[in-house]
VOPAGU-2260 file (C-alpha; in pm, 1 decimal, decimal comma):
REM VOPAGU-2260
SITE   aa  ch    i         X         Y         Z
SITE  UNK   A    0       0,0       0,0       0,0
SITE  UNK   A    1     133,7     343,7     -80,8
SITE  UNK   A    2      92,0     674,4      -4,4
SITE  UNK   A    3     103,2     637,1     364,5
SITE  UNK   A    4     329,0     966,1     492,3
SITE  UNK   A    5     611,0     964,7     786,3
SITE  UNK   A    6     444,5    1133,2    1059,2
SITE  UNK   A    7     729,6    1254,7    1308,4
SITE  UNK   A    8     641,9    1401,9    1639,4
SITE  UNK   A    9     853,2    1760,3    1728,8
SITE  UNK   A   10     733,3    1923,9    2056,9
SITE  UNK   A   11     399,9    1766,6    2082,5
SITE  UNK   A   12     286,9    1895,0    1701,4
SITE  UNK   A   13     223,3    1621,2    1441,4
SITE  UNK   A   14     370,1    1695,9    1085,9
SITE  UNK   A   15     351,1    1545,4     815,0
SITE  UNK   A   16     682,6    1460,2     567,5
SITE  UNK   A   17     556,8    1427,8     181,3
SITE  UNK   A   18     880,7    1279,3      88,7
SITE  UNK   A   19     862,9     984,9     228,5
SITE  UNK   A   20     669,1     685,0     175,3
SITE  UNK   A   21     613,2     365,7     390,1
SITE  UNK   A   22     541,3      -1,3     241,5
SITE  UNK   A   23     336,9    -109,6     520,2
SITE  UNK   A   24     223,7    -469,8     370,0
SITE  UNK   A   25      57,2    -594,5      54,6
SITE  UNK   A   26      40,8    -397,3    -257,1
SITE  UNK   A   27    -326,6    -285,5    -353,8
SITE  UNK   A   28    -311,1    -207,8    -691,7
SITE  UNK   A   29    -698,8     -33,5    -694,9
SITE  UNK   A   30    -708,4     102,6    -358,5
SITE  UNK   A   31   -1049,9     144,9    -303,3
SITE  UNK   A   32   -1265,3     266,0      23,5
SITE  UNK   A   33   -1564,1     252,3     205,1
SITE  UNK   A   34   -1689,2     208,7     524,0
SITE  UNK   A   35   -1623,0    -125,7     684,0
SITE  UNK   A   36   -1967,7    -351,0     586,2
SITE  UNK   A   37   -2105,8    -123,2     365,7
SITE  UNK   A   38   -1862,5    -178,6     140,9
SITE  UNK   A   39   -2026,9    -263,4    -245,4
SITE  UNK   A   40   -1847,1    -563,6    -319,2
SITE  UNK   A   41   -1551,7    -497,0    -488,9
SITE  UNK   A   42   -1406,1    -206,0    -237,0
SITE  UNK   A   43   -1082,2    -342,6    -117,3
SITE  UNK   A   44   -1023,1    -107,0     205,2
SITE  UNK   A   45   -1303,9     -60,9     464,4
SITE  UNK   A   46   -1253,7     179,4     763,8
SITE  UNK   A   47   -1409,0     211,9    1039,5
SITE  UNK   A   48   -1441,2     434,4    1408,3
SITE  UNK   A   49   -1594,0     361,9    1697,7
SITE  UNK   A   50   -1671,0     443,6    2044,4
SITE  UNK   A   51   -1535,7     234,9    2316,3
SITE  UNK   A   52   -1700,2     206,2    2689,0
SITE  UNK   A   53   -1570,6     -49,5    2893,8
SITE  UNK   A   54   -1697,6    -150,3    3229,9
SITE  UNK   A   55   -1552,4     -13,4    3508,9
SITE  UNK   A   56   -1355,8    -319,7    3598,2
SITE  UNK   A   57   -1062,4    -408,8    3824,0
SITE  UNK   A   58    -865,8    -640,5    3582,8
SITE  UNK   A   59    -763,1    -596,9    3240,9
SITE  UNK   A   60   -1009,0    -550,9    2938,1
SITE  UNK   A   61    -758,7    -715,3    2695,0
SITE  UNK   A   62    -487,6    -961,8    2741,2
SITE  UNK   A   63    -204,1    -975,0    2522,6
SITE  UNK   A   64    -282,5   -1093,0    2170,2
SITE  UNK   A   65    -247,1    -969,3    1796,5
SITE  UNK   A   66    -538,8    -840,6    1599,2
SITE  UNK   A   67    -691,7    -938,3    1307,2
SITE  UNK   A   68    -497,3   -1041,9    1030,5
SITE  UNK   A   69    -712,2    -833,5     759,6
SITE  UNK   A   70    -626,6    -537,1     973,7
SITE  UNK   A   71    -399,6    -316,6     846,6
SITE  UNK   A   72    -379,3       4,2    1122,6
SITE  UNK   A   73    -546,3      94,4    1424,7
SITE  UNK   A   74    -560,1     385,5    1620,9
SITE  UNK   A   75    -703,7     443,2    1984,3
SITE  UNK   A   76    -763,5     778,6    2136,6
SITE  UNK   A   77    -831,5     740,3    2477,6
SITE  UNK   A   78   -1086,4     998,6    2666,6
SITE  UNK   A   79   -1106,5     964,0    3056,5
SITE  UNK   A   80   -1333,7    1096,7    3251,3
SITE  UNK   A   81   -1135,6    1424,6    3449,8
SITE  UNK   A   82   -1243,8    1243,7    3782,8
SITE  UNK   A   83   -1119,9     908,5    3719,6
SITE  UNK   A   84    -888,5     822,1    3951,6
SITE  UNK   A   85    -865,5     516,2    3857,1
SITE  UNK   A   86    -505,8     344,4    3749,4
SITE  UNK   A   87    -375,3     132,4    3502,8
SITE  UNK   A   88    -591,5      33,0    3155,1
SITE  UNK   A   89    -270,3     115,4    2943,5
SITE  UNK   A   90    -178,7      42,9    2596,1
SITE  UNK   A   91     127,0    -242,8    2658,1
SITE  UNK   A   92     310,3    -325,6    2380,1
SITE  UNK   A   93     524,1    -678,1    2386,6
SITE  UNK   A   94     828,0    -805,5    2300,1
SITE  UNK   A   95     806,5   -1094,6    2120,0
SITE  UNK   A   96    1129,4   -1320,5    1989,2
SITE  UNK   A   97     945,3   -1565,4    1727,5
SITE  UNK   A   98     618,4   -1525,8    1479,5
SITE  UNK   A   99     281,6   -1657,0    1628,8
SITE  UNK   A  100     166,8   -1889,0    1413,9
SITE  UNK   A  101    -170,4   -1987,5    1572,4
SITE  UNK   A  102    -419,1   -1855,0    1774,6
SITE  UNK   A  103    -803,0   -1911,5    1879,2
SITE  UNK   A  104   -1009,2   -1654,3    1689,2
SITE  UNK   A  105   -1315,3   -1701,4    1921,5
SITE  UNK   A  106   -1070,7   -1602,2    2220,6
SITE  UNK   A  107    -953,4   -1305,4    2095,1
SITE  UNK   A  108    -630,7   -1412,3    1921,3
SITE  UNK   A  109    -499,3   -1414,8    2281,0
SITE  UNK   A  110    -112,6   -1527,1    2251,3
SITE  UNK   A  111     -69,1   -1566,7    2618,6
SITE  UNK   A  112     261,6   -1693,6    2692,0
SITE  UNK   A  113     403,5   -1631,7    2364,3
SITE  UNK   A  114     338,2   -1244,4    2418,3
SITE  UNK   A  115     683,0   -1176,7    2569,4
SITE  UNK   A  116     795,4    -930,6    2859,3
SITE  UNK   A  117     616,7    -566,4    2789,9
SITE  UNK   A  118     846,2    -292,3    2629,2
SITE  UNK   A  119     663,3      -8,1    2609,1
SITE  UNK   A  120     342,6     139,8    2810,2
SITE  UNK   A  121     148,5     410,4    2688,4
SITE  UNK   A  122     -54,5     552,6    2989,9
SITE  UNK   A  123    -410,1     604,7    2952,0
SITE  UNK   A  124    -448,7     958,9    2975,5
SITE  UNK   A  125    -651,2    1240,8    2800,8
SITE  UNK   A  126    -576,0    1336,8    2444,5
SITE  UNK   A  127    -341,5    1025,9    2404,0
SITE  UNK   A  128    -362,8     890,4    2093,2
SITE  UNK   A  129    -173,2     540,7    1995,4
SITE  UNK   A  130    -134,0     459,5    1615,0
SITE  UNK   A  131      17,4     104,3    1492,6
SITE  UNK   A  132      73,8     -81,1    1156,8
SITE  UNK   A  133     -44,6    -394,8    1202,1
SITE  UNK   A  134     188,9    -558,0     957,5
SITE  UNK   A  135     336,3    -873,8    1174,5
SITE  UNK   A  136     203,1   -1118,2    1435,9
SITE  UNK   A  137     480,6   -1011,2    1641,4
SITE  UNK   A  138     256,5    -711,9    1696,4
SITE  UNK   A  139     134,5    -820,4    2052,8
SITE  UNK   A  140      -4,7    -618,5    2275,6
SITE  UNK   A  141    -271,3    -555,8    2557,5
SITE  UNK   A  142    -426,4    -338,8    2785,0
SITE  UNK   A  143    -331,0    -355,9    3165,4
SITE  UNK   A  144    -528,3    -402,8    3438,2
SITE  UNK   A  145    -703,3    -114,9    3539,5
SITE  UNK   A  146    -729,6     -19,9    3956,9
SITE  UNK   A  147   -1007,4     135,1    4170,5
SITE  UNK   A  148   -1214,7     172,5    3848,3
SITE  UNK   A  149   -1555,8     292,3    3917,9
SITE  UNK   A  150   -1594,6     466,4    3593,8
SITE  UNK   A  151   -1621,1     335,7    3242,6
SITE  UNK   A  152   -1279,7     371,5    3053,8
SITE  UNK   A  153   -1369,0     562,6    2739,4
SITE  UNK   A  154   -1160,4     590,7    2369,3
SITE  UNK   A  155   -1190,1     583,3    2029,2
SITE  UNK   A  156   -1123,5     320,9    1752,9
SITE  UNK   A  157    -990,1     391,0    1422,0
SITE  UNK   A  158    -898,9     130,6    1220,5
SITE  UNK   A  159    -887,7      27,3     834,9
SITE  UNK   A  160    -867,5    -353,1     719,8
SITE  UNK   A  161    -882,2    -516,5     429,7
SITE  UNK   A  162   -1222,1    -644,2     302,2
SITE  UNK   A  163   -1297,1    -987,1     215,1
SITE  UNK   A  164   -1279,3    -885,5    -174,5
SITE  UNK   A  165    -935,6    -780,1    -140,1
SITE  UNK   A  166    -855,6   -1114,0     -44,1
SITE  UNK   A  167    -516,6   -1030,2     167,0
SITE  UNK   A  168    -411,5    -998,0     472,3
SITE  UNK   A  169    -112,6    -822,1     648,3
SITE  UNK   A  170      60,8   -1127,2     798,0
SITE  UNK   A  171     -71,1   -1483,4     768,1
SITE  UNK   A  172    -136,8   -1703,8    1117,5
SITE  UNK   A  173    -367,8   -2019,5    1133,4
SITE  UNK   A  174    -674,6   -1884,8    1310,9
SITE  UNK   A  175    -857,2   -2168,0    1497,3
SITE  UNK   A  176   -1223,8   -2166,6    1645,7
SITE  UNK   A  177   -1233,8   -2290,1    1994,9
């Protein structure tokens, strides 16, 4: 896929660099759009946002696993409440030494013990807004277990992903149904 820019981060502004040009996965030779399932058939991109509201709960919303293989970016801006206290619900991303090669699709592509030691925490905090290409299945992550929640954690969902039509994916893994 082309025409995805660089976008570098210089004292908390986002710019954009026009000279540059990431391969992010699969070629798409008619890049087409439309919104995810109401795409007309032959549309090979469909995107998608969402509103998130998860239960105020005191252990984590998402364990460490990879996302769909269709999916080709997401983004999450979070949006807490100003009087959560609340800790934890994080964006964790993992380290992980060796492809995942399968994973139960009805449990949320949950890797468990092949997810690695966590490298990287983005707190969940106003304004916050974490963007990755999901181009690999070493692209584990999760979301840790939030503390003394007693109100719902909100964000946003971007994403894009390849429609059936297209028929490719970003990374191949065998997806079982357990």
């Amino acid at each position: 896929m082309e025409g995805i820019h660089r976008v570098s981060h210089f004292d908390g502004v986002l710019q954009r660099d026009d000279r540059s040009v990431w391969r992010i996965g699969p070629h798409v030779d008619d890049l087409t759009l439309s919104p995810r399932g109401w795409n007309t058939g032959d549309d090979k991109i469909g995107t998608d946002c969402q509103t998130v509201m998860h239960q105020p709960i005191d252990f984590s919303s998402r364990t460490a696993h990879i996302d769909n293989p269709r999916e080709i970016y997401a983004a999450l801006l979070y949006m807490p409440y100003k009087e959560d206290q609340s800790t934890g619900g994080e964006f964790q991303i993992h380290e992980t030494y060796a492809d995942i090669t399968e994973v139960n699709k009805n449990g949320g592509r949950e890797v468990k013990e092949k997810a690695g030691e966590i490298v990287k925490t983005i707190p969940y905090k106003a304004n916050t807004l974490v963007v990755f290409c999901n181009n690999s299945t070493r692209c584990v992550h999760s979301v840790s277990a939030r503390k003394d929640a007693v109100l719902h954690r909100r964000s946003v969902n971007i994403i894009a992903e390849f429609n059936r039509a297209a028929r490719r994916k970003m990374f191949e893994v065998k997806e079982n149904r357990k």
